[in-house]
FIRO-297723 format. One record per residue (C-alpha): residue number from 1; residue in one letter; x, y, z. Coordinates in pm, 1 decimal, decimal comma. Each point is the difference from the previous one (the first is absolute). Example, Ala and Ser with C-alpha at 12.3 -4.5 7.8 and 13.67 -1.06 7.14 Angstrom:
   nr  rest         u         v         w
    1     A    1230,0    -450,0     780,0
    2     S     137,0     344,0     -66,0
//
This chain:
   nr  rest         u         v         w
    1     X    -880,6   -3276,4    2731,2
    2     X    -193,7     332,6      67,3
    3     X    -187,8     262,4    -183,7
    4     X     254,4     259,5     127,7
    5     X     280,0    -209,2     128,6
    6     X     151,9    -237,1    -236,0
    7     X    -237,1     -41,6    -277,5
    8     X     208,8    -264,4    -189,1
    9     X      25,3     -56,9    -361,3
   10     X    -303,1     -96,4    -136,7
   11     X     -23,9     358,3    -172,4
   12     X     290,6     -57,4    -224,6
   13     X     -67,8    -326,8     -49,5
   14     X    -326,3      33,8    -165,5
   15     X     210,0     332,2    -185,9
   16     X     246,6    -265,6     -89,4
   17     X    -278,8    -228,5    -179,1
   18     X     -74,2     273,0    -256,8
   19     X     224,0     125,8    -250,9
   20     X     268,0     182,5     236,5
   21     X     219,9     250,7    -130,1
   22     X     312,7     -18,5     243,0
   23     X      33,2     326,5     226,3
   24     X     199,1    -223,8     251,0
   25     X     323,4     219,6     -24,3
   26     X    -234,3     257,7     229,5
   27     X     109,5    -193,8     301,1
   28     X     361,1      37,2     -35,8
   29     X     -24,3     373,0     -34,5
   30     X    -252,7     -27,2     373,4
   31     X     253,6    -231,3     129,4
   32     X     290,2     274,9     -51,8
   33     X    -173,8     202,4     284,5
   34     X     -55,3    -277,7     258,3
   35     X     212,7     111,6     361,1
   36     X     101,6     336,7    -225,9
   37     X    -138,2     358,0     109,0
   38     X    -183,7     -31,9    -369,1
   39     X    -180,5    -260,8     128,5
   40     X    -361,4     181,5     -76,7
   41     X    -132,0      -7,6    -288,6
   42     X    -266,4     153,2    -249,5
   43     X    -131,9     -90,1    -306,9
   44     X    -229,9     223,7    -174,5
   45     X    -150,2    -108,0    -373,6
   46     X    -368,5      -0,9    -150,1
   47     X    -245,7    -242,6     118,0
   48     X     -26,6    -330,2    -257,6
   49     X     374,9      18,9     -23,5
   50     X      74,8    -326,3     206,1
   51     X      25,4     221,5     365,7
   52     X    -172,9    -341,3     162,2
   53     X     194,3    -220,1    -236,6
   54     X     313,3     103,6     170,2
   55     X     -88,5      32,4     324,5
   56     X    -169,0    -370,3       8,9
   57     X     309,7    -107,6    -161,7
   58     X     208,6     150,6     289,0
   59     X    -266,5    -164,6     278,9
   60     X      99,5    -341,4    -164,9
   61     X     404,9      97,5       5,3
   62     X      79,0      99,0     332,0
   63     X    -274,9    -165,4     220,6
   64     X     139,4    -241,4     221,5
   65     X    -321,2    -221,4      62,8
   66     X       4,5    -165,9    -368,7
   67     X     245,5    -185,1    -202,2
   68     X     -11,0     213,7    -358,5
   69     X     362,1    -129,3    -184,0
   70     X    -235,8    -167,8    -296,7
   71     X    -178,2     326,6     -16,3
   72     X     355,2     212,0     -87,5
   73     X     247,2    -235,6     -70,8
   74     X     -52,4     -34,3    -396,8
   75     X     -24,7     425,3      -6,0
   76     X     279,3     287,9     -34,0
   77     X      30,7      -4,3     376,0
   78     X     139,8    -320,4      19,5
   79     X     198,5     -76,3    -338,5
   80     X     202,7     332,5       3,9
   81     X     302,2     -61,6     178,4
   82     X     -13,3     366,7     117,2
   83     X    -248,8     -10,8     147,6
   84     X      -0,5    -394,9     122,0
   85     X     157,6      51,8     317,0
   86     X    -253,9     271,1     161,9
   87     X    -255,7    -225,3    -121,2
   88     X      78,0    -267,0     191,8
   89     X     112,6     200,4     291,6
   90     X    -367,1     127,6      73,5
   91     X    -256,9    -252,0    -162,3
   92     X    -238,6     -20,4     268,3
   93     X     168,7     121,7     323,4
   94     X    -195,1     283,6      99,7
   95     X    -340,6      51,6     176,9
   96     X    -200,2     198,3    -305,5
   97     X    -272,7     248,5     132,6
   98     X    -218,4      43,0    -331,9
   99     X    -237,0     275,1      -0,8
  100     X    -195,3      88,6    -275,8
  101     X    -250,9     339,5      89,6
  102     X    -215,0     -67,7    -253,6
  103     X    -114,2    -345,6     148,5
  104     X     -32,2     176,4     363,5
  105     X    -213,4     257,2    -124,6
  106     X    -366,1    -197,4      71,3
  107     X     129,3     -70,5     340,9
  108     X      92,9     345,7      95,4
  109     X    -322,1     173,0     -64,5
  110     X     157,0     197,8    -286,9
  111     X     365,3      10,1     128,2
  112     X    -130,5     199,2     325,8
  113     X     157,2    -274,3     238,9
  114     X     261,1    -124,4    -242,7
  115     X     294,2      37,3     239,6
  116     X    -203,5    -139,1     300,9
  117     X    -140,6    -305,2    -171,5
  118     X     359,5     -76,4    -194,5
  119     X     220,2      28,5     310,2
  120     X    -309,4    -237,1     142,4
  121     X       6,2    -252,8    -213,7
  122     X     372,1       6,0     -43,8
  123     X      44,6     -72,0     395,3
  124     X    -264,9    -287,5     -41,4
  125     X     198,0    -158,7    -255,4
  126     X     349,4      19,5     184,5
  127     X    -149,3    -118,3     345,1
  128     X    -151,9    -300,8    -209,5
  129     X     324,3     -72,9    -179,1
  130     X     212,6      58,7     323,5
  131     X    -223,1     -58,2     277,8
  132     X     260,3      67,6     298,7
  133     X      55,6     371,0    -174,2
  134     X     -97,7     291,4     240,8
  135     X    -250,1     193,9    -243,7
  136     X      22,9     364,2      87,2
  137     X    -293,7     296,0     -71,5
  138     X     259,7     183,2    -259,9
  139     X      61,0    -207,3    -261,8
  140     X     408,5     105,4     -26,4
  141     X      48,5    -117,7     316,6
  142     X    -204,3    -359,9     -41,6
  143     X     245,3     -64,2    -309,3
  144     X     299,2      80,6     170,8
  145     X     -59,5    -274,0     260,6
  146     X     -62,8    -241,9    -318,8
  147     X     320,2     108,0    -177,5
  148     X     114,2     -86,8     370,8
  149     X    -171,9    -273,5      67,9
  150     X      91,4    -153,6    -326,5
  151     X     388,2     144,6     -67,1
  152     X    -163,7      81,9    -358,1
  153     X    -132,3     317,3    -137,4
  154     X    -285,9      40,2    -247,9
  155     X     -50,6     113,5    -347,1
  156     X    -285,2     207,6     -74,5
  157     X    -218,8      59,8    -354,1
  158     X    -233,2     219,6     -22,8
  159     X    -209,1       2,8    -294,7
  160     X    -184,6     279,4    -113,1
  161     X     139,3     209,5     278,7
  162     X    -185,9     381,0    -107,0
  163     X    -350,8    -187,8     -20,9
  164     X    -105,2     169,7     322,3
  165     X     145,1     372,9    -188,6
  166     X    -154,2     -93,7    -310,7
  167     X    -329,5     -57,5     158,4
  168     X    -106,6     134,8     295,4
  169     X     262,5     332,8      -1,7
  170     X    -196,9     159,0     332,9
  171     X     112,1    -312,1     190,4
  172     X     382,2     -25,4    -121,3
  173     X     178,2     185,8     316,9
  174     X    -105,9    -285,3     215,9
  175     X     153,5    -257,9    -268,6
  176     X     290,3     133,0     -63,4
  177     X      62,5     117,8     359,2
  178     X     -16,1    -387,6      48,2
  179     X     248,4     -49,2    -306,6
  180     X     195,2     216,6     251,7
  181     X     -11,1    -184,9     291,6
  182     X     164,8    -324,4    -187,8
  183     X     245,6     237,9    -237,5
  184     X      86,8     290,5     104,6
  185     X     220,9     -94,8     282,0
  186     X     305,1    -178,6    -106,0
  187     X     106,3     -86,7     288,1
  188     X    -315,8    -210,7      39,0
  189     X     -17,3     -73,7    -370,0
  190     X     311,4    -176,2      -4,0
  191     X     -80,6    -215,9     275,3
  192     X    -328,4    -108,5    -130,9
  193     X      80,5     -54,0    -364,9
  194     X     266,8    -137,9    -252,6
  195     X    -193,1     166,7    -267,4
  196     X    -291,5     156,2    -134,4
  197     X    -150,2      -6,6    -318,2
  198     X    -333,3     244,6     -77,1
  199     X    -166,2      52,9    -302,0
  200     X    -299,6     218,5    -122,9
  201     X     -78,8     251,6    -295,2
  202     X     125,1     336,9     183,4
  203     X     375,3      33,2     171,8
  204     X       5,9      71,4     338,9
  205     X    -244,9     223,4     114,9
  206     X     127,1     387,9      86,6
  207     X     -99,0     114,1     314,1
  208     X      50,3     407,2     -40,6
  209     X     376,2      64,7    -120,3
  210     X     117,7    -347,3     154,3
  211     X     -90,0    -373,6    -111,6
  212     X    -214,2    -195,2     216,9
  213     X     211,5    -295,1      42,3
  214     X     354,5     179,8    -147,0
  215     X     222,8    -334,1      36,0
  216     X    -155,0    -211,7    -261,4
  217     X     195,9      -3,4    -323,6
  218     X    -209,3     127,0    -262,0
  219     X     -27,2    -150,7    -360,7
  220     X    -316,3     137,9    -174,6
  221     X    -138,7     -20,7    -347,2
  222     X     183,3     376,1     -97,3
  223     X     306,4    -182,7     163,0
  224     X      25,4    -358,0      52,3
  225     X     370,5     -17,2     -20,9
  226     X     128,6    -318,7      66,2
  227     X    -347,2    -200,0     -10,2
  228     X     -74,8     120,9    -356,2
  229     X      44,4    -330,2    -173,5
  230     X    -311,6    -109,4     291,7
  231     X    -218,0     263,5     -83,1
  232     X    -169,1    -147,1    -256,2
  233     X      85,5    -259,1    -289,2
  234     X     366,7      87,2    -204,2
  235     X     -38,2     -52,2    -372,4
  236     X     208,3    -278,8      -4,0
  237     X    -266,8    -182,3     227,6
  238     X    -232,5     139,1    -196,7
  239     X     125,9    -150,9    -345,6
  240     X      95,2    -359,7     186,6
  241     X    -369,2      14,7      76,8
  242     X    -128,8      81,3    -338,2
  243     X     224,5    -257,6    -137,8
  244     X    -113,0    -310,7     248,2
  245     X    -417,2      96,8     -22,5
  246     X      63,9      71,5    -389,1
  247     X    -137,6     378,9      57,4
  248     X      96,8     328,6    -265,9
  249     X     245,2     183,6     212,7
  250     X     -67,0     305,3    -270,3
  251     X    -324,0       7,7     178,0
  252     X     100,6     -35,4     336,0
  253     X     240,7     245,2       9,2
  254     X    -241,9     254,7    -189,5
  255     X    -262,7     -26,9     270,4
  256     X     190,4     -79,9     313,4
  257     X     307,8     114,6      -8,0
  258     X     173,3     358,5      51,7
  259     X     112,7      52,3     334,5
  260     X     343,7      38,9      38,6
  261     X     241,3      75,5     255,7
  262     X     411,5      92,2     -29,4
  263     X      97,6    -366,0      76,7
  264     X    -329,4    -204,6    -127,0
  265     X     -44,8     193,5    -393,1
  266     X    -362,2    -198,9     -46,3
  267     X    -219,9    -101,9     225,3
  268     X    -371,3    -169,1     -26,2
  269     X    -252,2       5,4     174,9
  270     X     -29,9    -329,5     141,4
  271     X    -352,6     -66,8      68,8
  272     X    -154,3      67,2    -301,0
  273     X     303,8    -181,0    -179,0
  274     X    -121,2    -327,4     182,9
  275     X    -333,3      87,1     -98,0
  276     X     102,5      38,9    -341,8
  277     X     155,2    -350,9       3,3
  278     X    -266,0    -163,7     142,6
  279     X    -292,4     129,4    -203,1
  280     X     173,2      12,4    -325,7
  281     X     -98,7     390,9     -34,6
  282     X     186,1     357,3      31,4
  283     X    -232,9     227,3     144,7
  284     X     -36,3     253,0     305,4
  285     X      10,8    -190,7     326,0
  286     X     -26,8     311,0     209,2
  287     X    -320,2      31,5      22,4
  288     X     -11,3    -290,8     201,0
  289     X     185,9     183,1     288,7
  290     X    -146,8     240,6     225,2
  291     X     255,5     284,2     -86,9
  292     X    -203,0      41,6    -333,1
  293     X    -297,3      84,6     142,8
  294     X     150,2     282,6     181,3
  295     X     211,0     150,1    -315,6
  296     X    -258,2     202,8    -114,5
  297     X       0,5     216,5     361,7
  298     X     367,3      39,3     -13,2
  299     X      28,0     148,8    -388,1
  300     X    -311,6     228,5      81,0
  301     X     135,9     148,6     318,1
  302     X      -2,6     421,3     -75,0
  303     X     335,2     103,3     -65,4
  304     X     101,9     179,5    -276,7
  305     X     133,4    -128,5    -273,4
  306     X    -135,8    -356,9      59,8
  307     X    -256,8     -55,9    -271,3
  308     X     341,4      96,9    -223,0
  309     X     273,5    -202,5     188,1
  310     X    -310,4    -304,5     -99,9
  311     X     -20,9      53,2    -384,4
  312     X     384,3      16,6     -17,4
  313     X      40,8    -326,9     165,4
  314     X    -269,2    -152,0    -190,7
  315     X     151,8      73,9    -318,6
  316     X     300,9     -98,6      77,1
  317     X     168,4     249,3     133,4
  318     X     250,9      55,8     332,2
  319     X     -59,2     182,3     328,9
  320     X     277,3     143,0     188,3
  321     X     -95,9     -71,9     405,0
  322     X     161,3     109,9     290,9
  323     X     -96,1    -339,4     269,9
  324     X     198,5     167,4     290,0
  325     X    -305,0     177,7     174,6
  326     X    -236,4    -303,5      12,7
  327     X    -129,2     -68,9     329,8
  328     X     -58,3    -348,6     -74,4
  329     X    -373,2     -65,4      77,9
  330     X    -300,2      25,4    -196,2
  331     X    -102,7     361,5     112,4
  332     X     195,1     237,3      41,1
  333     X      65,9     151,5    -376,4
  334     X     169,4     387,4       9,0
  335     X      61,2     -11,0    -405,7
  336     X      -5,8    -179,1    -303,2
  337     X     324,6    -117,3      88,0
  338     X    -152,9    -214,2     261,2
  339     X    -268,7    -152,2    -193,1
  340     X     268,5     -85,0    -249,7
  341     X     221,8    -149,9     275,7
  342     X    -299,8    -246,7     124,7
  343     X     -82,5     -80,5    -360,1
  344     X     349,3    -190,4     -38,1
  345     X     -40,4    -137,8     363,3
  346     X    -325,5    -160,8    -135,0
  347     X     149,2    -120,8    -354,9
  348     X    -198,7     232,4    -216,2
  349     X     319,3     178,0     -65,2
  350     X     349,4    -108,1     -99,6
  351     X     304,8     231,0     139,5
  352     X     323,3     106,9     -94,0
  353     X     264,3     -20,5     352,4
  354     X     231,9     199,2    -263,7
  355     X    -213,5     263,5    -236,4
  356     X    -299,9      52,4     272,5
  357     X    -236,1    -104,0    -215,8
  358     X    -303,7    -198,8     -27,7
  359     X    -194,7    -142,4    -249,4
  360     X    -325,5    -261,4     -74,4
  361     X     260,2    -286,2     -11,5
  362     X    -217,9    -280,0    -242,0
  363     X    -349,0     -52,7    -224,8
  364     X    -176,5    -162,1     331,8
  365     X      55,9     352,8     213,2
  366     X     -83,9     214,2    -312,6
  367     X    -273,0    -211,2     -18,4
  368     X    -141,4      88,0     332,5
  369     X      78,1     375,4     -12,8
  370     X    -187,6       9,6    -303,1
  371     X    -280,1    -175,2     123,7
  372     X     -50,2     210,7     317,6
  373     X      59,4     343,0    -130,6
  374     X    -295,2      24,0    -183,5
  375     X    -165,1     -15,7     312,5
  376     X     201,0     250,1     155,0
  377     X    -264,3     301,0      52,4
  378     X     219,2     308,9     -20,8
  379     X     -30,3     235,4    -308,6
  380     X     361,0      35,4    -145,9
  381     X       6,2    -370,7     -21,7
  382     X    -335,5     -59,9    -133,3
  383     X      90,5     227,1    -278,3
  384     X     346,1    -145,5     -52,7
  385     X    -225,4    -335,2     -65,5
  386     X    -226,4     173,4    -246,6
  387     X     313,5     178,4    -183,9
  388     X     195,4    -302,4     -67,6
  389     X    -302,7    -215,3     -90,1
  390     X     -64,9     294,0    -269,2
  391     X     396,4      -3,6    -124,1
  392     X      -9,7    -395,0     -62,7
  393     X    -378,8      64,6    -185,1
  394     X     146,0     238,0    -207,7
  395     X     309,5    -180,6     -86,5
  396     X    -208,1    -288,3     -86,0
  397     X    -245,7     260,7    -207,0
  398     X     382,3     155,9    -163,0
  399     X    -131,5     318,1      91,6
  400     X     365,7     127,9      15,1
  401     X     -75,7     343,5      43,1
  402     X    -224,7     -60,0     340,0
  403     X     318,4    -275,4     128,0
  404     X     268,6     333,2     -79,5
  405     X    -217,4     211,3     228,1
  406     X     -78,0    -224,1     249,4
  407     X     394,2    -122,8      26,1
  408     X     115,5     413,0      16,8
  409     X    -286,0      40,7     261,2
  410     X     171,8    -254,0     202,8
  411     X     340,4      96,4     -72,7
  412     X     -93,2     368,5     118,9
  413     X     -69,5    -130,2     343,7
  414     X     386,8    -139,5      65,5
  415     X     242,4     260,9     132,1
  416     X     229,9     183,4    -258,2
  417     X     312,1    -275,3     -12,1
  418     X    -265,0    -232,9     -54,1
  419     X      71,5     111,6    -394,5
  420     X     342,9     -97,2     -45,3
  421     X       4,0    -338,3    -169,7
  422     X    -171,0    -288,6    -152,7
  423     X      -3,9    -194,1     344,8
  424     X    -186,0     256,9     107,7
  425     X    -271,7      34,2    -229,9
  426     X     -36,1    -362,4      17,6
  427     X     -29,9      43,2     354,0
  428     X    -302,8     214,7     -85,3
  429     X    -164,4    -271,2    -272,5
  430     X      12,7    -236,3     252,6
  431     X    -183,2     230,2     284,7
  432     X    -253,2     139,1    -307,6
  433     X     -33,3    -390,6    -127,6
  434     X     -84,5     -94,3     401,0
  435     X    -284,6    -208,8      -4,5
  436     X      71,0    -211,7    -301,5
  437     X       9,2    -313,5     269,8
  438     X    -330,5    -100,4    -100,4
  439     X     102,1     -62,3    -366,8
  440     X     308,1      26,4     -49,1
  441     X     361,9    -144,8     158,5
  442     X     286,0     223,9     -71,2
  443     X     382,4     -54,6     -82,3
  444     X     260,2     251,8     -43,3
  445     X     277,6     -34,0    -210,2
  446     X    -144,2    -333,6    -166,6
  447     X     265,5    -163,1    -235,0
  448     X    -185,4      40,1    -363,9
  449     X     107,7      -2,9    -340,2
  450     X     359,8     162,0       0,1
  451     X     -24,7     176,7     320,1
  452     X    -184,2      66,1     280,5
  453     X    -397,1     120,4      31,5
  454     X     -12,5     277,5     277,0
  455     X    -359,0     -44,2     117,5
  456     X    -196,6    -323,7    -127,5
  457     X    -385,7     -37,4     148,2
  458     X    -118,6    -350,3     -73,5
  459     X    -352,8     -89,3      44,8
  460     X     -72,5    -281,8     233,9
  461     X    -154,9    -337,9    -115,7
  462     X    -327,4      52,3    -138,2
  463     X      48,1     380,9     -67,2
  464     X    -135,0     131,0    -355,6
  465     X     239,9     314,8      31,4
  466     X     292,3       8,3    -158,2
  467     X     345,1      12,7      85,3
  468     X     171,9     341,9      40,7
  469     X     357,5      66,2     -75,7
  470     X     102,4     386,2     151,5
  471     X     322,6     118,2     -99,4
  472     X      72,2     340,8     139,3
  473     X     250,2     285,4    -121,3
  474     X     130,1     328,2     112,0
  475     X     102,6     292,4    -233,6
  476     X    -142,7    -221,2    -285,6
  477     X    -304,2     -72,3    -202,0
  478     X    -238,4    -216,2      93,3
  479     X      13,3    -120,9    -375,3
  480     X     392,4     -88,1      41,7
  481     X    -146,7    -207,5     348,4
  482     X    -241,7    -209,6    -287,6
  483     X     308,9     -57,6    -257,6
  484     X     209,0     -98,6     280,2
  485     X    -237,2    -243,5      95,8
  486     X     -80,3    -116,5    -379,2
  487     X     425,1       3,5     -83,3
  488     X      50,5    -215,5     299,8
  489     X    -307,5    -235,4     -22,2
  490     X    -115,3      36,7     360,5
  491     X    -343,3    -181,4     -86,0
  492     X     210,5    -330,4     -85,1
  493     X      13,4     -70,7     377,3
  494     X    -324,1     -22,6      53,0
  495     X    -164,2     -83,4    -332,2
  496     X     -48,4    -382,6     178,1
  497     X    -287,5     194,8     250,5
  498     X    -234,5     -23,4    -345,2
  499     X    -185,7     304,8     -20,7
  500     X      19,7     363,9    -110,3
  501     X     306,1     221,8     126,2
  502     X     -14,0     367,7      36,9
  503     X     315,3     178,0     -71,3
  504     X       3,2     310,2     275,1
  505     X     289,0     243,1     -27,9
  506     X      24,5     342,0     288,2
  507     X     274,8     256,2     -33,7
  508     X       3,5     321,0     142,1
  509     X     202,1     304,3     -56,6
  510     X     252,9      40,3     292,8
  511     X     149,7     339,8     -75,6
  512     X    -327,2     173,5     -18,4
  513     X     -74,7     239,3     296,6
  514     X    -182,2    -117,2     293,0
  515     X    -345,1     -32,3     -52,1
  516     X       4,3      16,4    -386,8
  517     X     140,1    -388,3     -62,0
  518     X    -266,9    -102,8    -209,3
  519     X      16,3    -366,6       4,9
  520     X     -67,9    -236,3    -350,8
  521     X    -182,3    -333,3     -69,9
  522     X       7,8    -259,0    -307,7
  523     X    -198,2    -287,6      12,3
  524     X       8,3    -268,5    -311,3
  525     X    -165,7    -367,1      13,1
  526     X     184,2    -304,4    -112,1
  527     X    -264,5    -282,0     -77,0
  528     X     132,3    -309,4      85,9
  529     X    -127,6    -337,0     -86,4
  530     X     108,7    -324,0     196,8
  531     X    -231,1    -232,0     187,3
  532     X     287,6     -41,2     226,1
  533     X    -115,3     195,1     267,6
  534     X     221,7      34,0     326,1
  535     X     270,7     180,8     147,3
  536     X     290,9    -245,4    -118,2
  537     X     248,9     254,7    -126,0
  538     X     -59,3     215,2     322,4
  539     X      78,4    -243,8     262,6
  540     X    -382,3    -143,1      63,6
  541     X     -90,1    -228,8     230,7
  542     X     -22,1    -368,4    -132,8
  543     X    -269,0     -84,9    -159,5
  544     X    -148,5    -253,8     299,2
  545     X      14,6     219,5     205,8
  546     X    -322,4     271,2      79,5
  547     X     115,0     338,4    -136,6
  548     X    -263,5     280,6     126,7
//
């Protein structure tokens, strides 16, 4: 066994000694494309979403040099009929090249000699496996004489394939010229390889109007097609987990949930799900990865509308993207559209394949949003901070009058259609209402009393503010917004959280000209007594577990 040739199994073996999710129905869709002109393939999702997990499980699947039936034979793989056959047919056969750029990356001074020193150490490796094989200077031609030499072709993984266009951007025509040399050319392609399998944050890099490497299948994080179920953990897997470790799925699926894609409806983030599990706690897990450090430089890039696009998400609200211009690398941005675009590459956004929108998909990436865009240093946002800290201050203070002008200050700042129903003004609570993150958690449409709450803020544990209950109105009163909450008993829901609720109603007048809808605020406070305090009626977390 090599570092680069045949790395065996002891990868997804020590995977296998934790608690494993099974994600072994990934090699039956890789095994579809062996011998087949789709036989390249590439795998694009955010880092901590099990990129290595797969590819070490593939390593230990098709390489020839190990024996890994007690690794696989108790998973999906093996016990589905379907799939059965193709499972046995190619358990360790093939030669596996492994590469993963991010380990090569000391040894290459930076990625400046990455295709010298990997085509070097590759030939090593097959010369010591094969020692009668004539090594060549071009790498192609050495592993044609092996697929020669040996009457068996080789499968290759590549993990964490746009490292060297991530990273070092002024160097990336020499790489990917090299991902040329082994790709490009199917007629040497085909002799070479049964299959490929790359992965790495960004799709295949563009190289002017054309891709780089244009054979490769493409299944990305806007559209992962048929590997959806693998891009992260389904909610079934998610609930079988919560079940067996005794964890609040409520929880989970609060903080760690919310991507979704047309064939995979709910999809965790499976990382900090693990670390959930094992440390008995929901909280943000990103900040452990290096993406988060470089949020903060993405969201503050200067293009207009930014600062805005930010407060909308934070709230709660929807971005309509158009992902088709990326260039997929790290530095080459021409609009907002492209920040946007690398955003849901990296996780920090969730997207929409069929409405072209994006959004902050759970309470761990609000979380971090929040928590860098105070930093941000650009004027519009610092004063988007200070405005929305001043709207929850005078809600608490029920200073309705100052929450009516702030609200019609913000609503003044949509375009026109923006006043044309109550989704839309509670489109513009939740952008005015931005930075309640560091007190509050919000729910929409929260089951309470005989109907449903349209805005609830609910202080976190430990909090002294109280709870806020917002019901908004159009072409009514604000006072008909307070009896509607009173006549259906909204409060009831959430009388369990134990302290003081402020009743908040906002209506304004829809059929008034432009620029002379003068909006309306009520604010009441319900005093609630119960020592009970928690979230129970509003799907907390359970009570073992660490709520922040």
């Amino acid at each position: 066994m090599g570092t680069y040739l045949n790395p065996g199994n002891s990868g997804f073996a020590g995977i296998r000694n934790d608690i494993y999710i099974d994600k072994s129905g990934l090699i039956s869709l890789v095994n579809e494309t062996i011998e087949t002109p789709r036989r390249l393939t590439c795998v694009s999702r955010p880092r901590r979403f099990g990129k290595s997990f797969a590819a070490q499980m593939l390593c230990a699947y098709y390489d020839k040099c190990c024996d890994s039936a007690g690794l696989f034979d108790d998973l999906e793989i093996a016990e589905n009929k379907s799939l059965n056959e193709s499972y046995r047919k190619y358990l360790n056969q093939y030669d596996v090249i492994y590469l993963d750029l991010t380990y090569v990356k000391p040894f290459t001074d930076g990625y400046r000699n990455v295709a010298a020193y990997v085509s070097e150490k590759i030939t090593e490796e097959l010369k010591a496996a094969y020692p009668s094989l004539e090594v060549s200077n071009e790498l192609p031609t050495t592993m044609i004489r092996a697929t020669e030499l040996t009457g068996n072709k080789f499968i290759m993984i590549i993990d964490e394939w746009d490292a060297p266009v991530r990273e070092a951007p002024e160097l990336q025509r020499e790489y990917l010229e090299f991902l040329r040399m082994l790709f490009k050319s199917s007629g040497t392609t085909n002799r070479i390889f049964a299959a490929v399998y790359m992965t790495g944050i960004l799709s295949v890099k563009r190289d002017g109007s054309q891709s780089a490497i244009s054979d490769f299948m493409e299944f990305s994080v806007i559209s992962p097609g048929k590997f959806a179920d693998y891009v992260g953990f389904t909610e079934q897997e998610v609930r079988k987990l919560c079940i067996e470790n005794q964890c609040d799925f409520a929880g989970m699926k609060r903080w760690y949930d919310g991507y979704a894609f047309c064939s995979a409806a709910s999809v965790y983030n499976p990382n900090s799900v693990m670390k959930a599990v094992h440390n008995k706690s929901f909280r943000s897990y990103w900040t452990q990865t290096s993406t988060a450090e470089s949020l903060m430089g993405y969201i503050s890039l200067d293009f207009d509308g930014m600062s805005e696009i930010v407060a909308e998400l934070i709230g709660g609200g929807t971005v309509r993207v158009d992902v088709n211009g990326f260039s997929n690398d790290f530095v080459t941005f021409k609009n907002r559209d492209d920040v946007l675009t690398l955003l849901i590459h990296l996780g920090y956004l969730a997207y929409d394949e069929v409405t072209g929108q994006a959004r902050i998909p759970n309470e761990e990436i609000r979380q971090e949003f929040a928590r860098v865009v105070r930093d941000v240093r650009r004027d519009d946002t610092i004063r988007r901070i200070r405005e929305s800290d001043q709207l929850l201050y005078n809600t608490v203070e029920e200073n309705a009058e100052a929450v009516a002008a702030q609200i019609e200050k913000i609503h003044a700042e949509e375009a026109p259609l923006y006043y044309n129903n109550e989704q839309a003004l509670r489109s513009v609570i939740k952008r005015a209402y931005f930075s309640y993150g560091d007190e509050y958690v919000l729910f929409e449409e929260l089951p309470a009393g005989s109907g449903y709450a349209d805005l609830v803020y609910l202080p976190k544990k430990g909090s002294v503010l109280p709870a806020l209950v917002i019901e908004l109105k159009w072409n009514q009163s604000a006072e008909s917004a307070i009896e509607q909450i009173k006549k259906r008993n909204y409060p009831a829901g959430i009388r369990e959280f134990g302290g003081d609720i402020l009743l908040v109603a906002i209506s304004y007048d829809r059929k008034a000209p432009a620029g002379q809808r003068k909006h309306s605020c009520m604010i009441e406070k319900v005093a609630v007594q119960n020592e009970s305090k928690g979230l129970n009626g509003a799907g907390a977390d359970a009570a073992e577990w660490e709520r922040t």
